[in-house]
C-alpha atoms as a printed R data frame, in Angstrom:
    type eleno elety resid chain resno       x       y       z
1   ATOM     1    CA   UNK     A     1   0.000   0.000   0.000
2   ATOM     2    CA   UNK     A     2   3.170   2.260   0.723
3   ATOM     3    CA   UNK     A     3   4.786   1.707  -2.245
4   ATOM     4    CA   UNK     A     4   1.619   2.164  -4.235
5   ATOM     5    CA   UNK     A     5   0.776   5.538  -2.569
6   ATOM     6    CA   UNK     A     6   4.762   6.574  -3.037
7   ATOM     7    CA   UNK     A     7   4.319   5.821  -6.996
8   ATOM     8    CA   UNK     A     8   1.087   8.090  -6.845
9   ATOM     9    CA   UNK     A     9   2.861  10.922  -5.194
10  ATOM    10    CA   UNK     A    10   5.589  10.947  -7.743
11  ATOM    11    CA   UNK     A    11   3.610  11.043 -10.355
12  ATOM    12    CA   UNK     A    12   1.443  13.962  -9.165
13  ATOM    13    CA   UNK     A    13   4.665  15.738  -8.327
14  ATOM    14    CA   UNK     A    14   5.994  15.048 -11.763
15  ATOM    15    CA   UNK     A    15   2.438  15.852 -13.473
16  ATOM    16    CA   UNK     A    16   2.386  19.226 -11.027
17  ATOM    17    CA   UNK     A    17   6.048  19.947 -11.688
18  ATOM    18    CA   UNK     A    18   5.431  19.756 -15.939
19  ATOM    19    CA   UNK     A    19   1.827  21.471 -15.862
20  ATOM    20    CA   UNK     A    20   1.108  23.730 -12.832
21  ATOM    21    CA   UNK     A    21  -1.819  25.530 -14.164
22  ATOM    22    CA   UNK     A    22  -3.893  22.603 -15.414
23  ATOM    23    CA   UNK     A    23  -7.206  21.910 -13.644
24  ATOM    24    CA   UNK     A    24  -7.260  18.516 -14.245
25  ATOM    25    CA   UNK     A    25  -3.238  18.298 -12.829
26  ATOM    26    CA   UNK     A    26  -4.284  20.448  -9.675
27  ATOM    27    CA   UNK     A    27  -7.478  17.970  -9.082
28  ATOM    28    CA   UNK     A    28  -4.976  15.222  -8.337
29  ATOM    29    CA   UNK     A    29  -2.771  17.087  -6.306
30  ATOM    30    CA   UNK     A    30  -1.198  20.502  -5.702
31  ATOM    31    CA   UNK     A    31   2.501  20.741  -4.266
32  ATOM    32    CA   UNK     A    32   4.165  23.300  -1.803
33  ATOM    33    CA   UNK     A    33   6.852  23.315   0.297
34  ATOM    34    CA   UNK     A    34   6.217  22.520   4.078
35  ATOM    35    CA   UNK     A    35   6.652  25.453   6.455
36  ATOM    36    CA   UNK     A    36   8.996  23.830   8.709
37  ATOM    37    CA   UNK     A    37  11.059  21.999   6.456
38  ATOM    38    CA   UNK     A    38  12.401  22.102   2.930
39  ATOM    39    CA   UNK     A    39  10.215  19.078   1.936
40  ATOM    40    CA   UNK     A    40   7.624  19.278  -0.622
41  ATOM    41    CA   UNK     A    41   4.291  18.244   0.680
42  ATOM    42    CA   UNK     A    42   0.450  18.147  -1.366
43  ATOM    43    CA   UNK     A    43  -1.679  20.828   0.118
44  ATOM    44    CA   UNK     A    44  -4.828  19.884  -1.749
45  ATOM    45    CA   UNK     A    45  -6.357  17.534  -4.575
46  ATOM    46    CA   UNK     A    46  -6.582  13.815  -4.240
47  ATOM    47    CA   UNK     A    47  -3.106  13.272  -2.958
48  ATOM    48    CA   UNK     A    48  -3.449  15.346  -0.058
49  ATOM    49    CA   UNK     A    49  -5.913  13.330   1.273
50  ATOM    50    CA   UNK     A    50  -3.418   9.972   0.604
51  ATOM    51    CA   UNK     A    51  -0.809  11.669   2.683
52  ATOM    52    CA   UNK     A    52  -0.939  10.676   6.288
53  ATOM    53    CA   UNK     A    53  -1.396  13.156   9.029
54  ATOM    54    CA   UNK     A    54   1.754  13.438  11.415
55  ATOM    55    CA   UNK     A    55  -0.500  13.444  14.833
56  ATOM    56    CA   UNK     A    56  -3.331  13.702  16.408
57  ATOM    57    CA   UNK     A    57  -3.881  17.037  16.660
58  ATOM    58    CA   UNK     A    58  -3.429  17.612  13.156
59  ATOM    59    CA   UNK     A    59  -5.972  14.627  12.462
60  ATOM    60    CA   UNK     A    60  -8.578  16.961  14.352
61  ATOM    61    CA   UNK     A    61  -7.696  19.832  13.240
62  ATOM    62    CA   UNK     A    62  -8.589  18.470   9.485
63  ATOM    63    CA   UNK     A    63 -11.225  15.501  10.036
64  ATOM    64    CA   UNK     A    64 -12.421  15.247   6.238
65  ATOM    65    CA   UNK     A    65  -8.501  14.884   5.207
66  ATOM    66    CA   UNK     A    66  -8.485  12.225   8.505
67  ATOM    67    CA   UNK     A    67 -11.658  10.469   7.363
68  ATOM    68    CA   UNK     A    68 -10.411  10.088   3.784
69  ATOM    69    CA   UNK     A    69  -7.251   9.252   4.385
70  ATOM    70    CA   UNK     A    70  -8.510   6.138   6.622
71  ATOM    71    CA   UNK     A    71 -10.980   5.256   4.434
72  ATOM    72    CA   UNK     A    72  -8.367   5.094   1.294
73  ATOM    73    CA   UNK     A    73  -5.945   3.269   3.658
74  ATOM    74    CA   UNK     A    74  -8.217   0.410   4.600
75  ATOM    75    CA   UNK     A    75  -9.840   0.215   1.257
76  ATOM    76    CA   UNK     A    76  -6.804  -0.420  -0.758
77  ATOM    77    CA   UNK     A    77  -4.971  -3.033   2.240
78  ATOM    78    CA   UNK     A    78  -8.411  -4.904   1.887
79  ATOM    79    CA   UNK     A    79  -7.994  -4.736  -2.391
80  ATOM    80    CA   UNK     A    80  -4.519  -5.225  -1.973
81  ATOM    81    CA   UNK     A    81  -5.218  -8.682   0.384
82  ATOM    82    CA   UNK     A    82  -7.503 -10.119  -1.297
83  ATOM    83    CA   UNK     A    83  -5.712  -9.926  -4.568
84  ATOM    84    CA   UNK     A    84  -2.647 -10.882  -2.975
85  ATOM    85    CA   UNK     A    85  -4.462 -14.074  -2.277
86  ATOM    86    CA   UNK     A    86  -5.021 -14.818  -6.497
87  ATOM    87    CA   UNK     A    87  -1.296 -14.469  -7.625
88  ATOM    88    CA   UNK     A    88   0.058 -16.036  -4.524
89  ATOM    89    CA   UNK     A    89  -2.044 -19.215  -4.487
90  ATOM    90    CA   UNK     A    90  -4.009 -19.555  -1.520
91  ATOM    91    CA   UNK     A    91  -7.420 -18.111  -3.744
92  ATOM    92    CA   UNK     A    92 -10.290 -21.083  -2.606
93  ATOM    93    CA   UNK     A    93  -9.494 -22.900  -6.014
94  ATOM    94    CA   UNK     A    94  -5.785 -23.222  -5.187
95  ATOM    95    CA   UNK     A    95  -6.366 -24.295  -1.088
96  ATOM    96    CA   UNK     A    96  -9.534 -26.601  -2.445
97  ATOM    97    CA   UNK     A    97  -7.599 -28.600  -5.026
98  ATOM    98    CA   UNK     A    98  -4.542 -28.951  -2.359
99  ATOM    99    CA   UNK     A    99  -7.130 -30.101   0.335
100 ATOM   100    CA   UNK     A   100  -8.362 -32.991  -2.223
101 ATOM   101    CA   UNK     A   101  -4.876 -33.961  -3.330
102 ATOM   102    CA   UNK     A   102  -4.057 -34.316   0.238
103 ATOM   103    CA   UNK     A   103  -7.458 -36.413   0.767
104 ATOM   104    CA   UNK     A   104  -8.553 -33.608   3.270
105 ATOM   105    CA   UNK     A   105 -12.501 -32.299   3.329
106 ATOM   106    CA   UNK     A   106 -14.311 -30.112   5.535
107 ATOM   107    CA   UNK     A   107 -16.052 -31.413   7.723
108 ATOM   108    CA   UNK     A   108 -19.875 -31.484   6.911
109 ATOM   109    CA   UNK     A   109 -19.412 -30.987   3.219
110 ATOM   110    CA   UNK     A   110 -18.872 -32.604   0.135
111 ATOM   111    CA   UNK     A   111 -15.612 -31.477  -2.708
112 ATOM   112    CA   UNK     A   112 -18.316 -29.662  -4.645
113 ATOM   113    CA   UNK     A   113 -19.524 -27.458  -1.917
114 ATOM   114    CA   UNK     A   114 -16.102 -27.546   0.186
115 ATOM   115    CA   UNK     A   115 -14.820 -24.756  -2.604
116 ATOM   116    CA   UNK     A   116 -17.958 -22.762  -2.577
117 ATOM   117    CA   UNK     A   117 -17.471 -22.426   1.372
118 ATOM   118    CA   UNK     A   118 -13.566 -21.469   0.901
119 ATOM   119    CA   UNK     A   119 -15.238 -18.910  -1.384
120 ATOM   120    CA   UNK     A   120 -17.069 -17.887   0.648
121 ATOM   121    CA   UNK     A   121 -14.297 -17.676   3.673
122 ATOM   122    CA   UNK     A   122 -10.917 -17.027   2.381
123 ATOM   123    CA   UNK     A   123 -11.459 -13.885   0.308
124 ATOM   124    CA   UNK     A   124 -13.204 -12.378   3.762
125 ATOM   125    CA   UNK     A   125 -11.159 -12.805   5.681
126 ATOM   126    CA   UNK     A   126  -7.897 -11.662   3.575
127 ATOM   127    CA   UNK     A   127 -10.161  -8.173   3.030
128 ATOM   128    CA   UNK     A   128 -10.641  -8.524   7.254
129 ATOM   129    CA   UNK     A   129  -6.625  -8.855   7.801
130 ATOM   130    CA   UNK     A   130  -5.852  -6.138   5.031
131 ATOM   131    CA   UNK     A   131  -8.088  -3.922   6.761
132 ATOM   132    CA   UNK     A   132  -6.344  -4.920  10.436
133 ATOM   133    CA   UNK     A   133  -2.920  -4.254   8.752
134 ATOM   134    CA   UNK     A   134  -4.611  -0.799   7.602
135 ATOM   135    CA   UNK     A   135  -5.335  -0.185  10.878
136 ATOM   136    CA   UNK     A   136  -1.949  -0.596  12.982
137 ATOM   137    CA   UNK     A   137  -0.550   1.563   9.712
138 ATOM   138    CA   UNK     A   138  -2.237   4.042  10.129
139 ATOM   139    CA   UNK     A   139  -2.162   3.971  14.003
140 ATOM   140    CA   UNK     A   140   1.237   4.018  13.889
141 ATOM   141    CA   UNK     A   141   1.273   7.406  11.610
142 ATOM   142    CA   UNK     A   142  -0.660   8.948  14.215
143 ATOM   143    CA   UNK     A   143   1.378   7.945  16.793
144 ATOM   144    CA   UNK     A   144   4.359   9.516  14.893
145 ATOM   145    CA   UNK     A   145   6.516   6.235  14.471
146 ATOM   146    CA   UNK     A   146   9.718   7.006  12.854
147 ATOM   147    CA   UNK     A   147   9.249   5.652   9.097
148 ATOM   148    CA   UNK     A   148   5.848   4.632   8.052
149 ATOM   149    CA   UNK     A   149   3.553   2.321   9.869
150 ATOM   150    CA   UNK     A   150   3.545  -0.103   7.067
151 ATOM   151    CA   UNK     A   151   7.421   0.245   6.509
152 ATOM   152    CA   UNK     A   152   7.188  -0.719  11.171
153 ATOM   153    CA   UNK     A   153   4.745  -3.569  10.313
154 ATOM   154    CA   UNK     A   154   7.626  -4.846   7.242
155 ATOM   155    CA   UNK     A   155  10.567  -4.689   9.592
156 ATOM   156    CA   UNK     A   156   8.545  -6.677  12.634
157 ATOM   157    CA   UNK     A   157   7.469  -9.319  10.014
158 ATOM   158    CA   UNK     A   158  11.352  -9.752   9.094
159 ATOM   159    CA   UNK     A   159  12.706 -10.173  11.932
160 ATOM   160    CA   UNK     A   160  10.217 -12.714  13.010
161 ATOM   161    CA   UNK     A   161  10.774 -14.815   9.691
162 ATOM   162    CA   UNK     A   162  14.281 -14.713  10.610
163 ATOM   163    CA   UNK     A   163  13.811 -15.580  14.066
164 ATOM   164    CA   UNK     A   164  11.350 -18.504  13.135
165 ATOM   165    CA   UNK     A   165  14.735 -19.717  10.712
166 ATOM   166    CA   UNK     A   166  17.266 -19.363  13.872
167 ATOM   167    CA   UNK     A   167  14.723 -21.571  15.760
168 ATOM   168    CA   UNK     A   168  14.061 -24.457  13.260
169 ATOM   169    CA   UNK     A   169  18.087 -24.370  12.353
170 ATOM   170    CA   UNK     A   170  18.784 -24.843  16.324
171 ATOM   171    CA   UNK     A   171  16.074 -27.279  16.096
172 ATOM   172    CA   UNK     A   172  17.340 -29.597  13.212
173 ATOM   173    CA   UNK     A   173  21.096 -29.312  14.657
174 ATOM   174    CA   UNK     A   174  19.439 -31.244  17.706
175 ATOM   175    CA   UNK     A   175  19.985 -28.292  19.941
176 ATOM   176    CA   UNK     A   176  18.471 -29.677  23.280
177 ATOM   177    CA   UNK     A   177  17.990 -25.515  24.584
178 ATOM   178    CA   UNK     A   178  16.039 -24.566  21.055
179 ATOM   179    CA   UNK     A   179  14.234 -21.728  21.663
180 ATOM   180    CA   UNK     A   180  10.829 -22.700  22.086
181 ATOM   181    CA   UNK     A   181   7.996 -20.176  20.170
C-alpha cells in the first residue's frame, strides 16, 4: 500500500512539476513546500488526502482529510489482500484442489460445496486482515513512528521470519535448549 501511494505521489509531483496551471493536474494534487522543512508536501487535490497526518492534533484539526485518508488506507490493504491471495495461491481454487490432493474435506461438506465455502471464507477474511494491517498503519502514523507504519509492520514481520529460521536451524542441529515459540 506504501509503495503504491509513493508511486502516486511521484507522479502527481511530476504531473504538477510539468503542468502547474492545469485543472485537471491540480485535481490530483497541488505541491508546496512545508513550512517547517524544505520538503515538498500536497496541500490539496486527491493526494493530499493519501498523505498521512503526522498526529493527532493535526488529524482533528482536518477531520475530512483524517476520514479520507482512513478510508483510502483500509480500502486499498483490503484490495490489496484479497488480490494478494489470487497471484500467490491460496485463492479457494488453489487451497480446495490442495485439500483434495491431500485427501482432506471439511467437515460437513462434500468437494463440490467444500470450494464454494472457501469462497465464501478465504477472500473475507484476507479483506478482514488487510483492513487490520490498515489499521496498525495508520495507528502508527498517528502515533508519529519514525518511518511509516507499514514500513514498522515490514521490519517486525522480518525479523520474526528470521527468528522462526534461527529456531528451526537450532532445532534440526538437535539443539536440546532450542528456543521454544
Amino acid at each position: 500500500q506504501s509503495a503504491m501511494v509513493s508511486q502516486v505521489f511521484w507522479i502527481s509531483q511530476m504531473l504538477y512539476n510539468r503542468f502547474p496551471e492545469n485543472f485537471f493536474i491540480r485535481l490530483i494534487g497541488v505541491w508546496a513546500p512545508d513550512e517547517q522543512s524544505t520538503v515538498i508536501e500536497p496541500v490539496s487535490g486527491f493526494v493530499y488526502y493519501m498523505k498521512a497526518p503526522r498526529s493527532f492534533k493535526e488529524a482533528f484539526a482536518d477531520p475530512l482529510h483524517f476520514s479520507l485518508y482512513v478510508a483510502i488506507t483500509l480500502a486499498a490493504c483490503a484490495y490489496l489482500s484479497k488480490a494478494w491471495i489470487e497471484v500467490s495461491g491460496s485463492s479457494p481454487k488453489h487451497v480446495a484442489r490442495q485439500l483434495k490432493d491431500q485427501g482432506m474435506v471439511i467437515r460437513g461438506h462434500r468437494e463440490g460445496s467444500m470450494y464454494k465455502e472457501l469462497k465464501r471464507i478465504i477472500p473475507t477474511a484476507a479483506a478482514l486482515g488487510g483492513v487490520l494491517i490498515g489499521m496498525l498503519s495508520v495507528g502508527a502514523d498517528l502515533l508519529g513512528a519514525i518511518g511509516s507504519g507499514t514500513g514498522i509492520l515490514l521490519a517486525v514481520t522480518i525479523i520474526y521470519q528470521y527468528f522462526e529460521i534461527f529456531a528451526r536451524e537450532q532445532a534440526e542441529l538437535g539443539a536440546s535448549d532450542a528456543l521454544l515459540y
